[in-house]
N, C-alpha and C positions, 0 to 999 in steps of 0.2 A: 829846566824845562824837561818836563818826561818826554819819553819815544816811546810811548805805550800806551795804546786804547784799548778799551773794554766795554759793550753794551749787550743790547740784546734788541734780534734781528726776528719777527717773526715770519715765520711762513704760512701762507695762507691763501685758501682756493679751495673750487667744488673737491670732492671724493673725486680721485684717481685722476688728478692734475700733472699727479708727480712729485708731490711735497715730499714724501718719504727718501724717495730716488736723487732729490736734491741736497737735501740734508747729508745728507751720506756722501755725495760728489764734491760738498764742500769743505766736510770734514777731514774726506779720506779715507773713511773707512766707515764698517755697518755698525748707529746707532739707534737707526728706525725700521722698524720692519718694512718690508716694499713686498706687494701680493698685485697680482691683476683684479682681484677684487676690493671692492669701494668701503670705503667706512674700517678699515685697517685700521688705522689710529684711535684708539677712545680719549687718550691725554697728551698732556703735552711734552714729548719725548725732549729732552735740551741737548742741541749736538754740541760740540766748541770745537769751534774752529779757529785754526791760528794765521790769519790771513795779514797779505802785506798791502798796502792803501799805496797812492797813485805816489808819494813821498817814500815810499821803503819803510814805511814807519811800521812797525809792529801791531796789528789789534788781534783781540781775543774777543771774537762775536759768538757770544751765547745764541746758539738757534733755536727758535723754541717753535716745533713742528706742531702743528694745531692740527686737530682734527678738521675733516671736510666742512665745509660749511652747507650744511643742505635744510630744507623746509624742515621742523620738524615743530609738535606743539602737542596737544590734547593728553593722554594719557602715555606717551612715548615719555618717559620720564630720562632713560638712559640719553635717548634723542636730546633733548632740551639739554641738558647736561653738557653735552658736544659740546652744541653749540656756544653758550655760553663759555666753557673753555677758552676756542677758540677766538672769539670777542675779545677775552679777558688779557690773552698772549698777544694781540695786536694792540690793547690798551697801554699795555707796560714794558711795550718795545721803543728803542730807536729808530727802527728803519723795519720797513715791513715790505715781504715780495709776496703780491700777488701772482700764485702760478696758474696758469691756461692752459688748456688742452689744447690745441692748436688746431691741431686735425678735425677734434670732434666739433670745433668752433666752425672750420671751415666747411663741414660735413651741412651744419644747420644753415651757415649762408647759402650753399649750392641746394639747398629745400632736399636734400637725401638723407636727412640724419637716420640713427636709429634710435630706440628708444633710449638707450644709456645717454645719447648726444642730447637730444632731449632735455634732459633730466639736469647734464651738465650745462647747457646754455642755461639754464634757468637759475641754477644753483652761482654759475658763473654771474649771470644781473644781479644777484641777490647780495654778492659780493661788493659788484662795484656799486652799489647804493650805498651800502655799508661804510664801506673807504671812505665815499664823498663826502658822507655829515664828520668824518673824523679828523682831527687837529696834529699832522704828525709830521717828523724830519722830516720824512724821506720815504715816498712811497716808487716801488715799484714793481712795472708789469714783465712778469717774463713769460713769452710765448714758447711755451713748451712741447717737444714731440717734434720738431721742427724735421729733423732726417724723415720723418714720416710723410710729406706732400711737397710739391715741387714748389721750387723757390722764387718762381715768379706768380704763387697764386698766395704767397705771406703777405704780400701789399694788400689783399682782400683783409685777412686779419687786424691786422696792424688798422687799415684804414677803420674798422668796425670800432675801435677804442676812442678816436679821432679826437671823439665830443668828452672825453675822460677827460678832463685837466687836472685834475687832481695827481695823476701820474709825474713824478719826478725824470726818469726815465724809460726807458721797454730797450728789453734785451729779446732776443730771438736765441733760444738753447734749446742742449738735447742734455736733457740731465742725464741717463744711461751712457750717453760717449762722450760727454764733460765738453761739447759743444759750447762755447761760449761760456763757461763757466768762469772762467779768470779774468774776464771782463766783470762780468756781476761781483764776483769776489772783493778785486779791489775796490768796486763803490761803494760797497759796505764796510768793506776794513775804511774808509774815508770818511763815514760815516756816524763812525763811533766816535763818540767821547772821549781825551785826553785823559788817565788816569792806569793805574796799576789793573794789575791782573785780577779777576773774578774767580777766576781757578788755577790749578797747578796749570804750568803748560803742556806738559803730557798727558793732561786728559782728557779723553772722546767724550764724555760724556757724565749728566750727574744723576743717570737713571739708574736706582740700588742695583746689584747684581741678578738677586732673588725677580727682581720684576722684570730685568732686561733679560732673565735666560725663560722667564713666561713668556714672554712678548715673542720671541725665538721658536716656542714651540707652537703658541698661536700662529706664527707664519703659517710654518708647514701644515699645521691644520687646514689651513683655511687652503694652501695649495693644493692639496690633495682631495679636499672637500670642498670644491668650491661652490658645487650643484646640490649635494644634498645637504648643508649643514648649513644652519642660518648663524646671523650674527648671535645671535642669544646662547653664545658658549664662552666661556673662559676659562684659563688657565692659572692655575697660582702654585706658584713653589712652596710647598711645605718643608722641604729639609733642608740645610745646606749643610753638608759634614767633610771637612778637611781629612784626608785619612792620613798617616804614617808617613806615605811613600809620596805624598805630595798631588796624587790624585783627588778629584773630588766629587764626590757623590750624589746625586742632587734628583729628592724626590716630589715630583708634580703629581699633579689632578686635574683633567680636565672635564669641568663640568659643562652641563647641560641639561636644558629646561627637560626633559623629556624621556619618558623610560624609550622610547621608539626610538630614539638618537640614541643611544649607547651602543648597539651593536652595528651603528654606521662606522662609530670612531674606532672601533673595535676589528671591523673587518673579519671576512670568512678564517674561521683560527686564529685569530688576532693579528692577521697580516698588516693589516690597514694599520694598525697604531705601533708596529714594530716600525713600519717603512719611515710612519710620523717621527718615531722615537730617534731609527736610527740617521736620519735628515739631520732634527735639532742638535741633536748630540754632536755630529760634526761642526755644524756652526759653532757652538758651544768651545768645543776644544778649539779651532782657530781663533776665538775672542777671545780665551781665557789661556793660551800657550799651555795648556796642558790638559793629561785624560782625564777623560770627565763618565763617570760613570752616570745612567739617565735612567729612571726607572719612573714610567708611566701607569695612572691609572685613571678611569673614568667612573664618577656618580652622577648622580641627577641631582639636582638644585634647583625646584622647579621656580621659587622666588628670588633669586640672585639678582634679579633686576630692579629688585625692590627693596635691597639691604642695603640702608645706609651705610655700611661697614664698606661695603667693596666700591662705594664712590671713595669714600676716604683713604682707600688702597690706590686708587687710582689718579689722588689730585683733583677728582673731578666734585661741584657743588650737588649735593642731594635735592637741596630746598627751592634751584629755579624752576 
């Protein structure tokens, strides 16, 4: 009889639940980008985590970080994209966690929301409709943000799911201070499937390098630009070059729809995309244990939203 599980766990919830932030706390370390701003994710980032079940028994739960799930349809082609992703990573999982904003949930019950809370309750029912027509192990809610509002106004939360049955468990966490995280942990290592490994055990992740040190520079992009530069930008590594001495070289492009967006990313003497550069680069060198030389540029791409090419770059379907 094996002592070793393997599946795959999806994570799933409005834009800026905390999916990214989770993924990473259960892994251990950074394999999703995590920004204050929403719609971060375009694909489905896979963490692997090596997690121990309520037995000591070993599993390897593939996470497969879905994009937000929010309204999206008509000519939003990228939008529709998401979404179905997202769908598709909860279709072909074992066990699936719904994550909740906590706060902005509780924000909507006490009638104060703002409009992001809004936006998240709605996108949040969109979800659990979703869930309820679906056939699966193991669903569950984790109320998220929880350090963020006092702990005798969670029973509001909590009670507003009530009528979910669908829900296997609800966990109460802060995925940034790993709150209750090893609780959720082992009911998913529990979870899994009896059988050999999916991956080496030493691996964070099966997102290529080239795409994981993009997604690294899209962060900071989007950190630093959070108010002027819309979603309608991406990043793709075009070089990767090992040098001599063991460093490595690695030259990006960050496009954008627009000649009027270039000298946003650019900044006054090109401060703005030094600060970008010199941010990713350090991440870059703590993911990869060594110097990583970074050399940044920007064009316009004014149809990149419309190239099937760069859904295929991304895992994501052209054609829903």
């Amino acid at each position: 009889m094996t002592n070793t599980k393997a599946g795959f766990a999806a994570i799933i919830g409005a834009p800026n639940a905390g999916k990214s932030t989770l993924v990473n706390a259960l892994v251990g370390e950074k394999v999703s980008i995590v920004t204050h701003k929403v719609q971060t994710t375009r694909f489905q980032v896979r963490g692997i985590a090596m997690l121990k079940d309520n037995d000591d028994a070993t599993a390897q739960v593939v996470l497969v970080d879905t994009p937000g799930i929010f309204k999206a349809g008509g000519d939003d082609r990228l939008g529709r994209s998401m979404v179905h992703a997202a769908w598709s990573g909860v279709d072909d999982s074992n066990a699936v966690i719904h994550v909740v904003d906590a706060p902005a949930y509780l924000r909507v019950l006490h009638k104060e929301p703002t409009a992001q809370d809004k936006k998240a309750f709605a996108d949040t029912e969109r979800v659990t409709k979703g869930l309820s027509t679906r056939k699966m192990g193991l669903i569950c809610l984790a109320l998220n943000k929880i350090d963020e509002i006092p702990h005798d106004q969670l029973l509001e939360v909590i009670a507003a799911f009530k009528d979910h049955t669908f829900y296997n468990e609800i966990f109460l966490i802060s995925a940034l201070n790993r709150d209750g995280v090893d609780a959720l942990s082992k009911t998913l290592a529990s979870a899994m499937p009896e059988g050999p490994f999916l991956y080496p055990p030493d691996q964070a992740a099966d997102l290529p390098s080239r795409l994981m040190a993009a997604e690294i520079t899209r962060e900071k992009l989007y950190l630093r630009l959070h108010d002027e530069l819309p979603y309608a930008s991406t990043v793709e590594t075009e070089k990767w070059t090992k040098q001599k001495n063991g460093d490595i070289r690695i030259d990006q492009v960050i496009y954008v729809k627009r000649d009027s967006q270039k000298p946003i990313v650019l900044g006054k003497g090109g401060r703005t995309i030094r600060d970008i550069g010199a941010s990713a680069r350090q991440d870059m060198q703590d993911w990869l244990g060594v110097k990583v030389h970074l050399f940044l540029f920007v064009k316009v791409r004014e149809g990149w939203t419309d190239d099937r090419a760069r859904y295929a770059e991304s895992g994501l379907n052209f054609d829903v």
